[in-house]
C-alpha positions, 0 to 999 in steps of 0.5 A, spaced: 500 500 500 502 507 498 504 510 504 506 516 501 503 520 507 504 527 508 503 530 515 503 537 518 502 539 525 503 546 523 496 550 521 499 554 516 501 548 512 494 546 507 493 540 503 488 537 498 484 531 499 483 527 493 481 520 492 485 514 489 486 507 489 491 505 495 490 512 498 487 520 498 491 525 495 492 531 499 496 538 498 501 542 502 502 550 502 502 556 505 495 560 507 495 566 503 491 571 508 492 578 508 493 578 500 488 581 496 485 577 490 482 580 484 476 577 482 477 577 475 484 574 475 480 569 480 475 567 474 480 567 468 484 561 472 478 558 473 472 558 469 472 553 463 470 555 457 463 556 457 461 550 450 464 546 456 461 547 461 454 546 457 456 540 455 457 537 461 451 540 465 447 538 458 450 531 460 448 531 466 441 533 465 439 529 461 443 523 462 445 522 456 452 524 454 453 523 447 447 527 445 451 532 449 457 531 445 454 531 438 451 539 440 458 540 443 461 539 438 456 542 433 456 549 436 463 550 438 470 551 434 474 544 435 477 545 442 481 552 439 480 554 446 485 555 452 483 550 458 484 555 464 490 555 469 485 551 474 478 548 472 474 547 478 467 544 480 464 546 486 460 541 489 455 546 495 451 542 500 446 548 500 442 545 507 449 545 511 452 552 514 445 554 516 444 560 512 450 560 509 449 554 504 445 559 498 449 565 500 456 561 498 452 557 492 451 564 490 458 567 491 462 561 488 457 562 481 460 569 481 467 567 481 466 562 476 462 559 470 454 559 474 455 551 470 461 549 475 458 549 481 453 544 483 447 543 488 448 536 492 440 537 492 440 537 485 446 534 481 450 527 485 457 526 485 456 520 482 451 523 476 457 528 475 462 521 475 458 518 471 456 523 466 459 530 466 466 527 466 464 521 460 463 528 457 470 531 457 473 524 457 469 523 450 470 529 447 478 529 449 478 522 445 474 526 439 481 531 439 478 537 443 484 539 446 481 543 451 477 538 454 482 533 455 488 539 458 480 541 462 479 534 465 487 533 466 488 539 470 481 538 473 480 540 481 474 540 486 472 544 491 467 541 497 462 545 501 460 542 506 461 537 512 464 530 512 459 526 511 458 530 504 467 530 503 465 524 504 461 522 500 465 526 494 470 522 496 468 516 495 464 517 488 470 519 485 474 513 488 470 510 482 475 513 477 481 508 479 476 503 480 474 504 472 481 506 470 479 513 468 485 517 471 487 522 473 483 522 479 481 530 481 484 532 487 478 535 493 479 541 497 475 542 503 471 548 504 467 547 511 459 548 513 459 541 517 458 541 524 465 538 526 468 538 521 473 534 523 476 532 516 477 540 513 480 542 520 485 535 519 488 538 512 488 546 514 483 548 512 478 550 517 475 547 523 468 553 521 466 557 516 469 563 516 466 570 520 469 574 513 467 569 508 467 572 502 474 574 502 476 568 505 472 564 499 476 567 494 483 565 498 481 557 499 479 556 491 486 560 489 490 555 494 485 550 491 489 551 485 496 553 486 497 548 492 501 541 490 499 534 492 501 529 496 497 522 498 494 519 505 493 512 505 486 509 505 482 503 505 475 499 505 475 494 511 471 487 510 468 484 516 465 476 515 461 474 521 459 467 522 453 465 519 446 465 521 449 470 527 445 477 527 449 484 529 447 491 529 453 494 525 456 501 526 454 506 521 460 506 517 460 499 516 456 499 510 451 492 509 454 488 503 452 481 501 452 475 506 459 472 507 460 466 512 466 466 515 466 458 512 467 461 505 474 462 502 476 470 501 481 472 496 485 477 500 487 481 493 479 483 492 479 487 498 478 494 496 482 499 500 479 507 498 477 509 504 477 516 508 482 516 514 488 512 516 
């Protein structure tokens, strides 16, 4: 198992979380307050062409993802256009922060295409896995450029409390299973109660008091900081057959496994969240 695990107990240091297949990846850097950030240099390094950022909301809308490339590839110009510095989608858990959560959604729009931020009531990020990232991915593989430099510089930035970086984290773990790598880093922007996964990496135990300020600061470090991995895993328990147990919740129910059986221990899956 990777073990390319990067540690810090210096509050300055910041890091990205980004599933992958033995482990998470996470990035280090240095907090960027007290710097002014313009918002409109902001929006050049992370807006996606706008032909993009149709095609892949289309996708997900309709589920149907090469009815979405066809009228990409109708409407645009070939790919001629520049992949940003850094594309971003944004996933906002709205229900979390108390009043905050459509106030921040609002925000994050502002700052970048309207069509890059998504409503975890609306769009999963499973529905994102499964078709606005098929979109990019067959649009790069028809020679659009843009789409393929978009999708491999691609992160994302999570609005919420673990249980929603969780459950990011764990649709996008589906990439590696799938081969459909690079694996997006995650950043974390915290509007959870505890937030106890943003405030292990740096990025904030609550939601700022000054937050539109500091929105702009954590999507630029979200972009510039480099990435590192943490280990993780998925843990298979077997109890004896017929026995009746009460799991934790974070045990999920899979199919009825005897301790009789044999199991092969090269199909346990290790992308789980904390080491």
């Amino acid at each position: 198992m990777d073990s390319s695990t990067a540690s810090t107990t210096e509050e300055s240091k910041a890091k990205i979380v980004a599933s992958k297949s033995s482990g998470i990846q996470s990035s280090r850097g240095c907090r960027l307050s007290g710097i002014r950030i313009n918002k409109e240099d902001l929006n050049r390094k992370l807006s996606v062409p706008k032909y993009l950022r149709h095609a892949i909301r289309d996708s997900i809308k309709s589920k149907d993802v090469n009815a979405a490339v066809d009228r990409c590839r109708e409407g645009n110009n070939g790919g001629s256009e520049a992949a940003p510095e850094g594309p971003m989608m944004v996933f906002v858990n709205s229900k979390s922060g108390g009043r905050h959560g459509p106030q921040l959604k609002e925000r994050l729009q502002q700052l970048m295409g309207e069509e890059q931020v998504f409503d975890l009531s609306d769009v999963k990020p499973d529905e994102f896995v499964n078709y606005g990232l098929v979109c990019l991915e067959k649009l790069a593989g028809l020679g659009d450029y843009c789409a393929k430099e978009t999708r491999d510089k691609l992160r994302i930035m999570v609005a919420g409390g673990d249980g929603t970086v969780g459950w990011v984290l764990g649709s996008l773990a589906e990439l590696h299973t799938q081969g459909r790598e690079p694996v997006p880093p995650v950043a974390v922007l915290p509007l959870g109660t505890g937030n106890d996964l943003s405030r292990s990496f740096g990025w904030g135990g609550s939601f700022p008091i000054f937050w539109k300020s500091a929105v702009k600061r954590t999507l630029l470090r979200a972009i510039t900081d480099p990435v590192c991995h943490l280990d993780s895993w998925h843990l298979l328990v077997s109890m004896p057959s017929g026995e009746v147990v009460d799991p934790p919740h974070s045990l999920k129910p899979t199919e009825e496994c005897s301790l009789e059986q044999v199991l092969d221990p090269a199909a346990l899956n290790y992308t789980a969240i904390f080491t």
